[in-house]
N, C-alpha and C positions, 0 to 999 in steps of 0.2 A: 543542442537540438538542431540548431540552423547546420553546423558542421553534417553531422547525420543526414540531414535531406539530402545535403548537396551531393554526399558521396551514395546516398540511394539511387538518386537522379541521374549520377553518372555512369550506376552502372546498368541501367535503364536504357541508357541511351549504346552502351557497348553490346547491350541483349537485342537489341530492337537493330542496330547495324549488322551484329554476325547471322541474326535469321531474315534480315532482308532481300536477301538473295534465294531465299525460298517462298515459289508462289503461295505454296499452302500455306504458308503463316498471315499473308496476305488476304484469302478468302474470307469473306464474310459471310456467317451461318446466321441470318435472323429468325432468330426463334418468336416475334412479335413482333408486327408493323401495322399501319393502317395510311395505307396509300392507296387510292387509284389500282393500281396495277397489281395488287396483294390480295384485295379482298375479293380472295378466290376459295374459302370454305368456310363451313357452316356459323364458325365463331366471330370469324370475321362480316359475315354477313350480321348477325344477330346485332354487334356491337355498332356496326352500318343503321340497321334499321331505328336502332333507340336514337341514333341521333338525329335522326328526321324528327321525332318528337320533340327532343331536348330543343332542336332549333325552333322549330315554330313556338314552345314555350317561350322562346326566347325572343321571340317578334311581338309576344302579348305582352311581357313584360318587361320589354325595353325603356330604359328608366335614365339613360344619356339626356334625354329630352321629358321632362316630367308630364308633362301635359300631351304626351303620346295619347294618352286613352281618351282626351276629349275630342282630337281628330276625329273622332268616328260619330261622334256623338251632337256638338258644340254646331251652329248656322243649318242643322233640322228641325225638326218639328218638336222634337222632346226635350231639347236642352238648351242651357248658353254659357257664355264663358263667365267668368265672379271676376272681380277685382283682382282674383289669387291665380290669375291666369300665370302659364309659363312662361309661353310664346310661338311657341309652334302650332299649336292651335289657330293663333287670329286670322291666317287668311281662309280660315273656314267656315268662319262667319264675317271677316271683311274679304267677300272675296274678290275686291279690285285687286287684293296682296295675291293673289293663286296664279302665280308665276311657273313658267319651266321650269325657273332657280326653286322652288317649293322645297325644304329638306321633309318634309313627311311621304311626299309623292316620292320622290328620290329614296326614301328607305323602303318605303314598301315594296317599291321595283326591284330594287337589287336583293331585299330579303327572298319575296317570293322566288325572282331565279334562281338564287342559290341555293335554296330548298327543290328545285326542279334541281339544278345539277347534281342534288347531293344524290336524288334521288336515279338520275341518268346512271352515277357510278356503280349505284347497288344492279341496276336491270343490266348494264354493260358487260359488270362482272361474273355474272351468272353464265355466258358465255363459255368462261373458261374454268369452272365452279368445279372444285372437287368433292369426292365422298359426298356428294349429296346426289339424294336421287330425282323422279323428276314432280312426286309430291312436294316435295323441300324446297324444290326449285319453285313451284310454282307460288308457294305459300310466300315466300322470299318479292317476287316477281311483282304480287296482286297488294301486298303490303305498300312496296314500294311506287307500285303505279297509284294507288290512292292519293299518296300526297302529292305526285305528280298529278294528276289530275283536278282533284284539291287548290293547286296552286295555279293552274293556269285558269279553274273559273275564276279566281281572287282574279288574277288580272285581270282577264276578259270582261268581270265585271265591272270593273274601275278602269280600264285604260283601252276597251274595244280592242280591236286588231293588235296581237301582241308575235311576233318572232316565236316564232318555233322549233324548241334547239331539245334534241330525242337521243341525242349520244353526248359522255362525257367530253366538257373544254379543259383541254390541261394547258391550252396555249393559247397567247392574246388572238383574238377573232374580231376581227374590226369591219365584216360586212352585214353586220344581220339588217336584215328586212321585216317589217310586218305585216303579217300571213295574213289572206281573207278570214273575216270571222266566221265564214261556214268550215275553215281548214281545224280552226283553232275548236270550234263546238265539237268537228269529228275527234277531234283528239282526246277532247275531255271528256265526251262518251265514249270514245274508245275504253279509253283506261277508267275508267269508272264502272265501267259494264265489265271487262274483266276481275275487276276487284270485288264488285258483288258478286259475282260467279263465284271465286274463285276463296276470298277470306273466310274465314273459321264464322264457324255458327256460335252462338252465346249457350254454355247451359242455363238452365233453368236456375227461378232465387237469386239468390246472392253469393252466389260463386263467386271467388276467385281466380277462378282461370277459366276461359274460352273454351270452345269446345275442342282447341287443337293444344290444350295441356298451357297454355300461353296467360300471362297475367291478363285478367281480364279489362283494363285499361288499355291494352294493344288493342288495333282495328280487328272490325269485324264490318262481315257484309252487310250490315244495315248504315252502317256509317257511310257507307258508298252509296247507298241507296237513299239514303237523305240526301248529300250532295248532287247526286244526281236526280234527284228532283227538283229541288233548285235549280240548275242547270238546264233541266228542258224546260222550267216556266220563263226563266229569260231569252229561251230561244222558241218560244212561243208553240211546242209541243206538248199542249198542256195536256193532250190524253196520257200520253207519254210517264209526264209528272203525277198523274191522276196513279199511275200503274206501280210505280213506288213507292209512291207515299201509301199507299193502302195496303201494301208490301210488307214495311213495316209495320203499319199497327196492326194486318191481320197476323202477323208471323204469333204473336204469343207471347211474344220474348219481356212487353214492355207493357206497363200498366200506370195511366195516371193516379197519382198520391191523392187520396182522397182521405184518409185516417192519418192521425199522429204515428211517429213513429222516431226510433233512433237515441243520440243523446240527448236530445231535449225533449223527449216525450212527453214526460210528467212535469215538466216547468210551464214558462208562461211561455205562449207562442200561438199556431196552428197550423193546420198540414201543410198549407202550400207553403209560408214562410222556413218549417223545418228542412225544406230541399236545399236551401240555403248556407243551413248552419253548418260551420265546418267540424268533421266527424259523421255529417250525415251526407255526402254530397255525391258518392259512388254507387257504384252497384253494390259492389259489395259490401256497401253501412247499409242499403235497405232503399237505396235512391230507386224504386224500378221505371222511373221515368228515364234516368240515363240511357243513353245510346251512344257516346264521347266525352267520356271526362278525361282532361290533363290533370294528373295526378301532381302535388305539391308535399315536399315533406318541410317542415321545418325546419330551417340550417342549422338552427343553435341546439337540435336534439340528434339531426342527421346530415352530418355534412354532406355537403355538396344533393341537400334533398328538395333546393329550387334555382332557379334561373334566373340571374339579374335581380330584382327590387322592382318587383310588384308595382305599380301605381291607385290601381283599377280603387282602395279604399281610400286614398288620399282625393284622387279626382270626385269621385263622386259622394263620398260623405260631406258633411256638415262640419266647418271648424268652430262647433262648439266649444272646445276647450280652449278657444281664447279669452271668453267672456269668465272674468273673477268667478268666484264661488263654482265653476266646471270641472271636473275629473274626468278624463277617458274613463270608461266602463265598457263591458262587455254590450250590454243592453242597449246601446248609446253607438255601438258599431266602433268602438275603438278609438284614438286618433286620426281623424282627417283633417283636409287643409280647406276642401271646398272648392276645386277649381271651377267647376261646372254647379251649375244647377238647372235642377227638373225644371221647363218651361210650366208658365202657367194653364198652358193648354191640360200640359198633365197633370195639372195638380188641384186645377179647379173648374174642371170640365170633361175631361176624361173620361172617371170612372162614375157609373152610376148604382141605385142603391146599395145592398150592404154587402158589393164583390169584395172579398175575402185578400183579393191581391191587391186593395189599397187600405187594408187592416194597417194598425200602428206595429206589429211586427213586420212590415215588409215595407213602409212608408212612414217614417218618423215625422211628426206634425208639430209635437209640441217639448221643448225640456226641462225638465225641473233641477234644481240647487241643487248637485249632491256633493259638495267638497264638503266634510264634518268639522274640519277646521273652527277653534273660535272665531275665527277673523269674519265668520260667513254663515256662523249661527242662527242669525236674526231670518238668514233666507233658506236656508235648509229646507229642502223638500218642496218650495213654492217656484210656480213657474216662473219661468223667465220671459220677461217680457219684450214682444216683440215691436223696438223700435231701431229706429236710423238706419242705418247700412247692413247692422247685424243680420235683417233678414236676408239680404240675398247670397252670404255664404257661413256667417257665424251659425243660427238658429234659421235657416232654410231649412225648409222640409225636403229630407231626401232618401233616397233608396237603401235599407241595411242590406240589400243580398250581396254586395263585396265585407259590409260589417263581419269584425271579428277583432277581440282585445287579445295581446298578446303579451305574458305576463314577462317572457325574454325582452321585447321591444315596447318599453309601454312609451317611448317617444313617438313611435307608430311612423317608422321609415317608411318597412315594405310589407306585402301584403303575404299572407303565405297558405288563402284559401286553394282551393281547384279549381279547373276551370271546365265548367260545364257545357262543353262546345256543341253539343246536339243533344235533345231530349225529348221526348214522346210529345209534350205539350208543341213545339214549334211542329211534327208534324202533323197535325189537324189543319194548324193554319195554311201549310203549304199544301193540304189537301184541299180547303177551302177553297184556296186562292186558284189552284188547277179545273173545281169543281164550275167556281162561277165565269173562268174564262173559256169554259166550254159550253154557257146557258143553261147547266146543272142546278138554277136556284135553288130549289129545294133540297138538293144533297149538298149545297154549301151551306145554306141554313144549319142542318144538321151537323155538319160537321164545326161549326163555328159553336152551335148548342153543348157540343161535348163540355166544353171548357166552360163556358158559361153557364153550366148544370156544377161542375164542382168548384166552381168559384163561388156559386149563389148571386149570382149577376142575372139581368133581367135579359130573356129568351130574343133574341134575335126573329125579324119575320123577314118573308120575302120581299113584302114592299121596299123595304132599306136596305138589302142586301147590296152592297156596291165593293169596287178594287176600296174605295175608300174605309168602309168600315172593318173590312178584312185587315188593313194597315192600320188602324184603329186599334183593333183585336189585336194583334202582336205587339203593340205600344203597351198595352194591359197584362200582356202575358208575358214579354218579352224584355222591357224594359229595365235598361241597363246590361243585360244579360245579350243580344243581340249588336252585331254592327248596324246599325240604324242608315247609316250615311249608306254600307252596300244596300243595304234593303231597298232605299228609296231610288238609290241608282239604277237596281238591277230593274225596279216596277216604272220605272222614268218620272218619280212624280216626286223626287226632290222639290222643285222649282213651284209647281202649287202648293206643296204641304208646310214646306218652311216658310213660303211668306205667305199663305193664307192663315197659316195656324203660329208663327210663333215670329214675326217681325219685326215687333212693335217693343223687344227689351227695355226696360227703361236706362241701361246699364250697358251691356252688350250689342246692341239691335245688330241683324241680319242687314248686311247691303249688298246692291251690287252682285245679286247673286242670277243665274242666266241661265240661259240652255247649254252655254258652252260647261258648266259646270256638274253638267249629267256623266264626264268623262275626267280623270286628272289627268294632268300634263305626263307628255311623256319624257323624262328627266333631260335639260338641256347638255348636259356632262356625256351623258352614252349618245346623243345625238354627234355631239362636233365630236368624240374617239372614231366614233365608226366612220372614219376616214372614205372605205372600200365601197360603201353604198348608200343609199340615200334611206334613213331609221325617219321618216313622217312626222310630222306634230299632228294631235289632235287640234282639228278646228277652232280657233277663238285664243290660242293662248303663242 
């Protein structure tokens, strides 16, 4: 056999000498590529755009660092770190550690550019775009400037003044500067205001595709127009914000869940919790609050049907399943580890009478025995009692809406729900929030009413209406489900809310936390490369 190759080999190499002397054996025909300089028609754009997706899925569930998902959460007002912390986490509650060296500030900068540059190559190439016309073109265009725009309010809202780079880098570039933030606001309404224009409308129900033939978890114009509400209440155009957000919920398209519905309709549960459960979480299972869901399939039924390993149920559940006599269960949220836990602000002050989204399907309070084992017979079925350490990650009370048991992983690695990135509920609040920083009291009362009418929560008055209660509201509605840490940034009241409401951990406690901390560091690594020009630090670090 080894004789064989040898003399195959050789005569391989006498075929490849006598046609070398002709160009055309030389030419190369690619019939398939994905460069920069290629993705020049329609397929190539399409395979372009899904990966703008794939990658930001892949910033939610980046799992190199486990405790990614308490960054966001971990030294605010609603949460703190457990015993079962990572590490990446602590200087976000110790934040004398929130150094330029930060590796969370450092991944999030270079994720969000690279999702801007992914996003530069698709608009670049469109340029020199064939067989497409210029609907095509522009559908392509409005897609892609979404998460370019998407991604620079990420920064703008976490790092202020951010460099402004609107064409593909295929080569090291070691002058950038950062651009006034009225440059960087124009750019993010630029491209956002094109993308609402310009993206597919939703059909009606629970479609499956857009109104441009398109899955219906690709963008649509409403998804630009929630960001862009957001967007103008941090740049303090709150009529602006007022004109979107009303946008969306007058368009038709979306309707708070107020009845059961889906796969869990006839089990134990109730409406708000079922938007949760995986199988009901899209538009097209029946979600019509969605307006952005990241789609998730399970690896072990479809390969390659998520992105990295998940963290978001390991963080935020309960590691119940340490304590004897415990089994993961569906009901129970699966296996978690408990990095985090709900602060006691949210858990014993919070919510008041019998709102619906602090029901034990959406807030786990209490566990009972359920290993059937002899070994654990005597306790089957009876609670478990809460003493020592256990409470604050074993039997903590905490959020099921990442909950879900998987009968592939019942070790409970990684998580493999969807990710609900905008929904009819968040904009009320951001209508609120625009309503009362225009002196609108009574139309943000109202709009804060919405939700507190189908939660069964008690009515809101104008007396109390404040920025406070509105952040309040979204802690009620939002929680776990929301970036907490942007939220508090983008409204600047980080710094009262985490140490007037959740300081005092007996475990974790908040220190050291400051006004310099209403900004992250701008990563010391792309400081000292950018040789060419002077890249600023934010104030204080």
């Amino acid at each position: 056999m080894k004789r064989t190759s040898i003399i195959i080999g050789a005569l391989v190499v006498v075929i490849l000498g006598a046609a070398s002397c002709k160009k055309a054996f030389l030419d190369e025909k690619p019939y398939s590529n994905y460069i920069p300089s290629t993705v020049t028609d329609s397929l190539g754009f399409e395979a372009s755009l899904i990966g703008l997706y794939q990658y930001q899925t892949g910033t939610l569930t980046w799992s190199a660092d486990q405790g990614w998902p308490s960054v966001w959460q971990v030294g605010t007002d609603v949460a703190n770190a457990t015993a079962q912390q990572q590490g990446i986490e602590v200087p976000y509650y110790t934040y004398s550690q929130l150094t330029a060296t930060d590796r969370a500030a450092s991944i999030t900068w270079s994720r969000y550019y690279a999702l801007i540059n992914n996003a530069n190559i698709i608009i670049d190439g469109l340029q020199s775009a064939t067989g497409m016309g210029a609907v095509g073109k522009r559908l392509v265009e409005a897609e892609a400037k979404f998460f370019r725009g998407y991604a620079y309010n990420t920064l703008a809202t976490l790092y202020g003044r951010v460099p402004i780079i609107l064409h593909t880098i295929t080569s090291p570039k070691l002058d950038f500067t950062r651009a006034p933030l009225e440059e960087v606001n124009n750019q993010i309404t630029s491209d956002l205001a094109f993308a609402a224009a310009n993206l597919p409308d939703l059909n009606a129900g629970n479609s499956r595709t857009n109104a441009a033939g398109k899955p219906v978890g690709r963008a649509n114009k409403y998804m630009a127009m929630q960001v862009l509400a957001e967007a103008y209440l941090r740049m303090g155009k709150n009529d602006l914000a007022e004109q979107q957000a009303q946008a969306v919920i007058n368009s038709g398209k979306f309707g708070l869940i107020r009845s059961r519905y889906g796969v869990r309709a006839g089990g134990a549960g109730d409406y708000y919790s079922d938007m949760f459960v995986y199988g009901n979480q899209r538009r097209s299972q029946g979600n019509t609050e969605a307006i952005w869901v990241l789609e998730q399939e399970n690896p072990s039924l479809v390969p390659g049907g998520n992105v990295d390993n998940a963290q978001q149920r390991r963080v935020f559940g309960a590691a119940y399943y340490a304590i004897p006599g415990m089994l993961p269960a569906d009901s129970l949220g699966g296996r978690s580890v408990g990095r985090l836990r709900l602060s006691n602000w949210v858990l014993y002050r919070l919510y008041k009478g019998n709102d619906i989204r602090n029901s034990q399907y959406s807030i786990k309070r209490r566990y009972y025995y359920n290993d059937p084992a002899p070994a654990y017979a005597s306790l089957y079925g009876k609670p478990v009692p809460f003493t020592g350490a256990d409470t604050l990650f074993r039997i903590a009370p905490s959020t099921l809406k990442w909950g879900a048991f998987d009968p592939n992983d019942t070790f409970g690695y990684a998580m493999i729900k969807d990710f609900i990135m905008m929904r009819l509920g968040e904009t009320y609040l951001l209508l609120a929030e625009a309503q009362f920083k225009q002196g609108k009291i009574g139309d943000a009362v109202n709009s804060i009413n919405v939700l507190r009418t189908r939660a069964n929560a008690p009515q809101a008055t104008a007396t109390e209406m404040s920025l406070d209660l509105i952040l309040d509201e979204r802690a009620r509605e939002l929680i776990a489900e929301e970036n907490r840490r942007m939220t508090l940034m983008r409204t600047g009241t980080l710094v009262t809310r985490a140490l007037n409401l959740n300081s005092n951990d007996p475990q974790k406690p908040t220190t050291g936390l400051t006004n310099t901390h209403l900004l992250l560091p701008i990563p010391l690594t792309d400081i000292q490369v950018n040789k060419d020009a002077r890249l600023e630090q934010n104030p204080g670090y």
